[in-house]
DSSP file (Angstrom, degrees, kcal/mol; ACC not computed):
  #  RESIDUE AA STRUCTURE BP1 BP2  ACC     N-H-->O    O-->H-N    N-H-->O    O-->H-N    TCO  KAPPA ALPHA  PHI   PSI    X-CA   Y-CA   Z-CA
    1    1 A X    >         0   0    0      0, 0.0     3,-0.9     0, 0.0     5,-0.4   0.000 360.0 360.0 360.0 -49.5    0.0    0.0    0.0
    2    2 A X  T 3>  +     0   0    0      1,-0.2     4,-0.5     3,-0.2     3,-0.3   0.450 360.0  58.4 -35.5 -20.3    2.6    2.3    0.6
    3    3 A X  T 34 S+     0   0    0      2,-0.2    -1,-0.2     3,-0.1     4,-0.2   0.834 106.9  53.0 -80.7 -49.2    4.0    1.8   -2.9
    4    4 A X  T <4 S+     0   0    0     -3,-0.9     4,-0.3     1,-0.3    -2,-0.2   0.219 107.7  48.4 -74.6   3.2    0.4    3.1   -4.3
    5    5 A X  T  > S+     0   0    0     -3,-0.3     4,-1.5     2,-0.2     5,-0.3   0.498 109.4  48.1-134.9 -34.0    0.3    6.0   -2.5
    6    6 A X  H  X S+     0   0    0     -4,-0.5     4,-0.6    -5,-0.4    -2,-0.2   0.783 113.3  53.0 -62.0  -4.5    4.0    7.3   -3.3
    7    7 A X  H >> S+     0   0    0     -4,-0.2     4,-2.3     2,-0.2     3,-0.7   0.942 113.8  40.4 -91.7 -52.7    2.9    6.4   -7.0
    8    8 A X  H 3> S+     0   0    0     -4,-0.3     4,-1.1     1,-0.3     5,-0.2   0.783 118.4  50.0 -75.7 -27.1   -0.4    8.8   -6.4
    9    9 A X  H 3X S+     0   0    0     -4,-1.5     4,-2.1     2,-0.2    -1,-0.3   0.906 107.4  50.7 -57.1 -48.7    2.1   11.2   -4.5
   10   10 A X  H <X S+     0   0    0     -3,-0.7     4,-1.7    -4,-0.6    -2,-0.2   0.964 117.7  42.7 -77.5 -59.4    4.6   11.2   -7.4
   11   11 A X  H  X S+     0   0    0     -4,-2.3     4,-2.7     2,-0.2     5,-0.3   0.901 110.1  55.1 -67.5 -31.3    1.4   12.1  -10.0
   12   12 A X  H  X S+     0   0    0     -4,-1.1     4,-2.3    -5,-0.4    -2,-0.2   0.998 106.3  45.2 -32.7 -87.4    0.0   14.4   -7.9
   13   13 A X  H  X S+     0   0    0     -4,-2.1     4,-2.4    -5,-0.2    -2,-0.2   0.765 119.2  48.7 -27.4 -51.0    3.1   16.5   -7.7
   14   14 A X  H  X S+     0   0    0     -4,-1.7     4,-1.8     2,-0.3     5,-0.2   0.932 112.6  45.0 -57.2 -68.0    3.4   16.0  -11.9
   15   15 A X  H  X S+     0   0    0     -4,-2.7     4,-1.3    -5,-0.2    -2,-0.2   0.742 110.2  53.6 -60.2 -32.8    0.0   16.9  -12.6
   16   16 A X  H  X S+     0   0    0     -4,-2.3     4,-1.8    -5,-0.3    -2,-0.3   0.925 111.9  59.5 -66.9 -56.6    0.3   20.2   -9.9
   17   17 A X  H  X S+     0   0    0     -4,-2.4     4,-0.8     1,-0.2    -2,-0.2   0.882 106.6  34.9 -23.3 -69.7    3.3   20.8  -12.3
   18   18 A X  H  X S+     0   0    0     -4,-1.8     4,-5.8     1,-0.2     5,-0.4   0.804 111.0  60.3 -70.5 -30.4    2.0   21.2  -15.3
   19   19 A X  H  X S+     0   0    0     -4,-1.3     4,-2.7    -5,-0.2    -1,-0.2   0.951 105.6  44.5 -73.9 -25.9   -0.8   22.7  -14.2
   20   20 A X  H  X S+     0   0    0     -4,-1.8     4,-1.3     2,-0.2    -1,-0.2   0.727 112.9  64.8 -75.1 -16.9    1.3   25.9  -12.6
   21   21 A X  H  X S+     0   0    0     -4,-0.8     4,-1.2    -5,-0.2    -2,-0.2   0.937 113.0  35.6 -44.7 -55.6    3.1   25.1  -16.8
   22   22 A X  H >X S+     0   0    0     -4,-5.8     4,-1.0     1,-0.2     3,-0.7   0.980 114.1  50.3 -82.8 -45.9   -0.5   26.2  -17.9
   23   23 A X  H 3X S+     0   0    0     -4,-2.7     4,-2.5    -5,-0.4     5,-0.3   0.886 110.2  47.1 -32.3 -82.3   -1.3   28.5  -15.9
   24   24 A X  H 3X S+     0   0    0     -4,-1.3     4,-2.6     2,-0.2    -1,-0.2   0.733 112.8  58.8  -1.4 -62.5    2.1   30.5  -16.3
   25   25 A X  H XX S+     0   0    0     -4,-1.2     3,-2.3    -3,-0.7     4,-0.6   0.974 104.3  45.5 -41.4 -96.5    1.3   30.0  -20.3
   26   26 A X  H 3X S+     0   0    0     -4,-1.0     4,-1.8     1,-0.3     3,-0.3   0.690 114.0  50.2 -43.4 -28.9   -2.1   31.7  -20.3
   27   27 A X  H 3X S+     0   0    0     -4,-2.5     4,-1.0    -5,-0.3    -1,-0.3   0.968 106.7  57.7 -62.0 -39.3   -0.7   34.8  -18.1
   28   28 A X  H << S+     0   0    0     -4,-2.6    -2,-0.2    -3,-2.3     6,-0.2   0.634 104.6  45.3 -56.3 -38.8    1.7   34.8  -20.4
   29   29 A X  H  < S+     0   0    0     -4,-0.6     6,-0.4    -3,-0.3    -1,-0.2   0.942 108.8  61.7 -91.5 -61.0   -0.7   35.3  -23.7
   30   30 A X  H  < S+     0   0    0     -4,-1.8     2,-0.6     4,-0.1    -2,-0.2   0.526  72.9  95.9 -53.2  -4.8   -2.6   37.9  -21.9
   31   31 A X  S >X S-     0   0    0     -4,-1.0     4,-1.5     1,-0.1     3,-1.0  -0.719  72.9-141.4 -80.6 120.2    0.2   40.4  -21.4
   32   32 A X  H 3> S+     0   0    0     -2,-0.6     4,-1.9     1,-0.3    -1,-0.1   0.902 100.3  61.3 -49.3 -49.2   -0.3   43.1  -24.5
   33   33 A X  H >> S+     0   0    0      1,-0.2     4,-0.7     2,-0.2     3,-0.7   0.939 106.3  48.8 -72.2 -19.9    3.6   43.4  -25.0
   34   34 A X  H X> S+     0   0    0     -3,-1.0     4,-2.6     2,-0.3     3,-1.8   0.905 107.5  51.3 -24.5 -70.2    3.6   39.6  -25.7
   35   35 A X  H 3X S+     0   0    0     -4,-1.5     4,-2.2    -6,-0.4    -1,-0.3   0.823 113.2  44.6 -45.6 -49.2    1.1   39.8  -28.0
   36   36 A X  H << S+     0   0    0     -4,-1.9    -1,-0.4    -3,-0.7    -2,-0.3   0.497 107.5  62.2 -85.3   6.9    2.9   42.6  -29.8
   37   37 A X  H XX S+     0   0    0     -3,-1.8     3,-2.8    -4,-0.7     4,-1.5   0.895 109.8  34.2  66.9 -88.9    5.8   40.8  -29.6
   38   38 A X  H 3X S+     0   0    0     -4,-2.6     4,-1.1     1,-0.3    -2,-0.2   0.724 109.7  62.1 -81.3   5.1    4.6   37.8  -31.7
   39   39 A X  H 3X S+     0   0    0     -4,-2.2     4,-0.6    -5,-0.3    -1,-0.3   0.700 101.7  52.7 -87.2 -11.9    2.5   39.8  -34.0
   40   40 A X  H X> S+     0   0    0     -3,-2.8     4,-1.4    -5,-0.2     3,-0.6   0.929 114.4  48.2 -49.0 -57.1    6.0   41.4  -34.9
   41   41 A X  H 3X S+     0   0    0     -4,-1.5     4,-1.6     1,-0.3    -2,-0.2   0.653 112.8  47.0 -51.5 -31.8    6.9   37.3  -35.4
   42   42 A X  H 3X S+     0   0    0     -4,-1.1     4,-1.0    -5,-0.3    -1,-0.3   0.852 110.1  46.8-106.0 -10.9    4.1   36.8  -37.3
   43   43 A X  H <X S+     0   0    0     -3,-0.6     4,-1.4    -4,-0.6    -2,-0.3   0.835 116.5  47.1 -96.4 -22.0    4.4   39.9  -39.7
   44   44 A X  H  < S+     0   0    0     -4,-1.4     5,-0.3     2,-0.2    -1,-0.2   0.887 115.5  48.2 -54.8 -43.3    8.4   39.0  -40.4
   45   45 A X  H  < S+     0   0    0     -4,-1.6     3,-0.3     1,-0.2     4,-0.2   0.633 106.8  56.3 -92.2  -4.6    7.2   35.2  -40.9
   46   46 A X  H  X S+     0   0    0     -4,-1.0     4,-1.1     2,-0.2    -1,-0.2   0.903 116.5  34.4 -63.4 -53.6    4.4   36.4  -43.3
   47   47 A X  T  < S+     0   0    0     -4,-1.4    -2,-0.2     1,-0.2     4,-0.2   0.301 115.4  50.2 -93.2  24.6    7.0   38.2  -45.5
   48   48 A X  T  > S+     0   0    0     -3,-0.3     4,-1.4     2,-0.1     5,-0.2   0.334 118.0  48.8-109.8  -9.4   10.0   35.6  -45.1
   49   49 A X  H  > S+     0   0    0     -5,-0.3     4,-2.7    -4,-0.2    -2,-0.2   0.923 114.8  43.5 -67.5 -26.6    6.5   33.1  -46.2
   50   50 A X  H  X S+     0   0    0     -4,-1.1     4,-0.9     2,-0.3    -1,-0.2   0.874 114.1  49.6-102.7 -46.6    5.6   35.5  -49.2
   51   51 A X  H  > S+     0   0    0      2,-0.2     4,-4.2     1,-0.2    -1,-0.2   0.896 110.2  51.8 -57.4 -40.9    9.5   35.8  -50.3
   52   52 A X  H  X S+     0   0    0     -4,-1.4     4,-0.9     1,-0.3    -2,-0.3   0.960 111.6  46.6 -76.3 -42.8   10.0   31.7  -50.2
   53   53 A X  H  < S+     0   0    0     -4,-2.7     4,-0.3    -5,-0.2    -1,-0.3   0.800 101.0  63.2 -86.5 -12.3    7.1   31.3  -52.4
   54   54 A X  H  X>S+     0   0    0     -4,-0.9     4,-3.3     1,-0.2     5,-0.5   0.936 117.3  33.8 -53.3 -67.8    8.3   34.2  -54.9
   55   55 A X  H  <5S+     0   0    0     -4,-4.2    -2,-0.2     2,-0.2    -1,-0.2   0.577 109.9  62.4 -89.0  14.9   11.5   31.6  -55.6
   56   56 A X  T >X5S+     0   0    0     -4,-0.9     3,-4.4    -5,-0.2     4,-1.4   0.466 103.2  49.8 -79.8 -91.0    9.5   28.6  -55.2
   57   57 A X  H >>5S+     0   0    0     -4,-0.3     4,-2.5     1,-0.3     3,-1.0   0.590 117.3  43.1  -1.0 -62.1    7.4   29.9  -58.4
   58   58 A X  H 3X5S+     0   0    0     -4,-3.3     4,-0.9     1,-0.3    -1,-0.3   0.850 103.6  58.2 -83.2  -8.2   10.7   30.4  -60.3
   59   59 A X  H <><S+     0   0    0     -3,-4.4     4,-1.0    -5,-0.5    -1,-0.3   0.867 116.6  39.6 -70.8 -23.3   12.2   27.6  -59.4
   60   60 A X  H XX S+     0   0    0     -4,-1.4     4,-1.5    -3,-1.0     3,-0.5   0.969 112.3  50.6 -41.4 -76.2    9.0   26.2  -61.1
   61   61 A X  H >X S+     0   0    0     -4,-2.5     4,-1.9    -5,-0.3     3,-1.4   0.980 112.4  47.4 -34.8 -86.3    8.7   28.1  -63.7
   62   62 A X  H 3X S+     0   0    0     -4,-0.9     4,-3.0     1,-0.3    -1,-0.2   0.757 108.5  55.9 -26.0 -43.7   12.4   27.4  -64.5
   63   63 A X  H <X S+     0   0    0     -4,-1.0     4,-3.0    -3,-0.5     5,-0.4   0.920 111.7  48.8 -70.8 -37.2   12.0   23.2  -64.0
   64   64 A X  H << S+     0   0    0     -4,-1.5    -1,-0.2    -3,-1.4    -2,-0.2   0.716 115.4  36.7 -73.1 -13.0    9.2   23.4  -66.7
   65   65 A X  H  X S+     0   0    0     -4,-1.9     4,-1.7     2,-0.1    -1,-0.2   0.773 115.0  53.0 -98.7 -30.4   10.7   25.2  -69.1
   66   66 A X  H  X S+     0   0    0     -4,-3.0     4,-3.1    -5,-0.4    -2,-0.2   0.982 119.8  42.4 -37.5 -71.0   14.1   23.3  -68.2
   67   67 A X  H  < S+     0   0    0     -4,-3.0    -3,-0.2     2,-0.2    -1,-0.2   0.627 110.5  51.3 -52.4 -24.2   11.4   19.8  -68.8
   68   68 A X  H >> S+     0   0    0     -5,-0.4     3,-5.9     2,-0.1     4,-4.8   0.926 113.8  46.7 -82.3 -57.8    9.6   21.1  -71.9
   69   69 A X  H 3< S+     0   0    0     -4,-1.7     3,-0.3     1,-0.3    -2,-0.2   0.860 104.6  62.6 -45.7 -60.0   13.4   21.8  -73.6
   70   70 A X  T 3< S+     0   0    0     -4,-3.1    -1,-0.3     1,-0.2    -2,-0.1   0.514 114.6  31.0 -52.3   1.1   14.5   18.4  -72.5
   71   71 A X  T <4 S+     0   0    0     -3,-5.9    -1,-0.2    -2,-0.1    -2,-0.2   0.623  83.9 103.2-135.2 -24.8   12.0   16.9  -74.7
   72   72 A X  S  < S-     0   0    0     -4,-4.8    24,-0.0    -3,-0.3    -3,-0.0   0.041  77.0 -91.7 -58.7 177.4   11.3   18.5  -77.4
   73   73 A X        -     0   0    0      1,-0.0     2,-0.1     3,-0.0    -2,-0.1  -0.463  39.7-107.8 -72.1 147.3   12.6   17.4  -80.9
   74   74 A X        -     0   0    0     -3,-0.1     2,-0.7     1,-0.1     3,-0.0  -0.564  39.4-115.9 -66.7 156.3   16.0   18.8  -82.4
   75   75 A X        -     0   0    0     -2,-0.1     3,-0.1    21,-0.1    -1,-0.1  -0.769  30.3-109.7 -88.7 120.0   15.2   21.0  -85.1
   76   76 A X        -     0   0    0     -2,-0.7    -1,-0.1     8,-0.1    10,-0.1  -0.151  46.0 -86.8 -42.6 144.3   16.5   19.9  -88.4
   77   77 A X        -     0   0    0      8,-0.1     8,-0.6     7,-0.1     2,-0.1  -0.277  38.6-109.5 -78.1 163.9   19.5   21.9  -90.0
   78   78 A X  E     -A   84   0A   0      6,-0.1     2,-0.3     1,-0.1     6,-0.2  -0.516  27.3-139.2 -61.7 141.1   19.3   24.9  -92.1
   79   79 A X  E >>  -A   83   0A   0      4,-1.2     3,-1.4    -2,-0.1     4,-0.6  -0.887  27.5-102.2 -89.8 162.4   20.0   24.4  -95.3
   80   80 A X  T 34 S+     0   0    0     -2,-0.3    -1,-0.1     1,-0.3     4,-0.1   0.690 121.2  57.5 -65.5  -7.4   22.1   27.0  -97.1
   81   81 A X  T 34 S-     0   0    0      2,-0.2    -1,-0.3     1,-0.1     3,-0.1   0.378 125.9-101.9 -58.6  13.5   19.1   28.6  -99.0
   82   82 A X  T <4 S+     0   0    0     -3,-1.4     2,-0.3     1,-0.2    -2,-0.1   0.606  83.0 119.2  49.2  13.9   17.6   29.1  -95.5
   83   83 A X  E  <  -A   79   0A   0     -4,-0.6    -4,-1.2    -6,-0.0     2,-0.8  -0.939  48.8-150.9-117.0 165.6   15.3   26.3  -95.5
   84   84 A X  E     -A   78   0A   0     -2,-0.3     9,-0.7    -6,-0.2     2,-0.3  -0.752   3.9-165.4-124.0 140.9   14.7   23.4  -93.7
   85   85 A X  B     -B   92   0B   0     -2,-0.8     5,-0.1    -8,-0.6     7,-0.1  -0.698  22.9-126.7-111.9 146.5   13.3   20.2  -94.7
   86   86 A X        -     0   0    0      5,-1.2     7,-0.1    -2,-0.3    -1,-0.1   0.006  36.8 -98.5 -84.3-165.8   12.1   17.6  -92.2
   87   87 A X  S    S+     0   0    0      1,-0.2     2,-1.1     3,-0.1    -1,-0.1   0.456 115.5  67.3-111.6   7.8   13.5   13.9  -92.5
   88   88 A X  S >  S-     0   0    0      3,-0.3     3,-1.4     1,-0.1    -2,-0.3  -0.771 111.7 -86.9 -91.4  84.4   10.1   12.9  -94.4
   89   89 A X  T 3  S-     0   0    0     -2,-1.1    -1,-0.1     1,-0.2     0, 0.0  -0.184  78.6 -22.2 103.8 177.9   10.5   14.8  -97.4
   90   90 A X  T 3  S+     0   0    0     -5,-0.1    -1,-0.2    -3,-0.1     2,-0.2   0.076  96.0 124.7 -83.2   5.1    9.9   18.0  -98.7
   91   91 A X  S <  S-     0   0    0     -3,-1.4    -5,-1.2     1,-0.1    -3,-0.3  -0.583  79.0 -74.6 -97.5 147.4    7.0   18.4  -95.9
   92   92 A X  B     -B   85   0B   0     -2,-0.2    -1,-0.1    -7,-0.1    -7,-0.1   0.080  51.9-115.1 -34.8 126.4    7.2   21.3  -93.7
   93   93 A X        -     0   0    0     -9,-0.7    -8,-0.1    -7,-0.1    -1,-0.1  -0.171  46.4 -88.6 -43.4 144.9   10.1   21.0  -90.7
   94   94 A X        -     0   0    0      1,-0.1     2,-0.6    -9,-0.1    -1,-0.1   0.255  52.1 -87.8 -34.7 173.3    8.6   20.8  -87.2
   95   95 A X        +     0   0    0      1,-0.1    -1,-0.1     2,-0.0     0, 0.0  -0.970  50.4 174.2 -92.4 112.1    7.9   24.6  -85.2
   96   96 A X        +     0   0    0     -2,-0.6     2,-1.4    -3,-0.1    -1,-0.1   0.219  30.3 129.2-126.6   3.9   11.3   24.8  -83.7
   97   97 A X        +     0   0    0      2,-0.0     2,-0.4     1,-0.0    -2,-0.0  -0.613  38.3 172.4 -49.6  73.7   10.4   28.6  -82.4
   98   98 A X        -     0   0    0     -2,-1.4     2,-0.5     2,-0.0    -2,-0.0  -0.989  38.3-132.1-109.0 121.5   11.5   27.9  -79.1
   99   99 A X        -     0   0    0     -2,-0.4     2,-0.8     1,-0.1    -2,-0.0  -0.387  28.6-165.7   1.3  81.3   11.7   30.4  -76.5
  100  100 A X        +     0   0    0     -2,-0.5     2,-0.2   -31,-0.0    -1,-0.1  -0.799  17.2 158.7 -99.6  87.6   15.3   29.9  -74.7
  101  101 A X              0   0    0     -2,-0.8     0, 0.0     1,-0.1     0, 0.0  -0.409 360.0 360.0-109.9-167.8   16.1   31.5  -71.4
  102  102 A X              0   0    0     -2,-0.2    -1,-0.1     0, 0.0    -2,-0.0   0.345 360.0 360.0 130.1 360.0   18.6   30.5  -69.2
C-alpha cells in the first residue's frame, strides 16, 4: 500500500506541475507586450513566407521550361538557302520557335 500512495504522491506532484506550466502559459498570452511581440513574429514570418514562395514559383517556372526543352525534338539543320526540310521529305520542318532563357 505504501508503494500506491507514493505512486499517487509522485502524480499528484506532476500533474500540480503542469498545471502551474498552464497556468504560467495563459498569463503569459494575456500580457499586450507579448502579444505585440509575436504579431511582430508573425508579420516578419508572413514576408519571409511570401519571399520563399516568390523563388518557389521560379524555381517552377524554370523546371518546366528546363522539362519542356529536355523533350522537345532537335530542329532539323538549315540548309544554305535558309530552309529546312524535315526527315520525311519535302514536308514542312517541325515549329522549332522555341523560347530559350537561361
Amino acid at each position: 500500500m505504501g508503494d500506491s500512495v507514493a505512486n499517487y504522491t509522485s502524480r499528484l506532484q506532476q500533474q500540480e506541475r503542469e498545471i502551474k506550466l498552464l497556468q504560467d502559459e495563459i498569463e503569459r498570452l494575456r500580457d499586450p507586450q507579448e502579444l505585440n511581440f509575436m504579431s511582430s513574429q508573425l508579420d516578419d514570418l508572413q514576408e519571409e513566407n511570401s519571399r520563399l514562395k516568390y523563388r518557389l514559383n521560379i524555381l517552377k517556372r524554370f523546371h518546366r521550361r528546363k522539362e519542356g526543352l529536355a523533350w522537345a525534338t532537335p530542329c532539323p539543320p538549315l540548309h544554305s538557302d535558309g530552309n529546312s526540310q524535315s526527315q520525311h521529305g519535302n514536308r514542312e520542318a517541325p515549329n522549332c520557335n522555341l523560347l530559350l532563357i537561361g
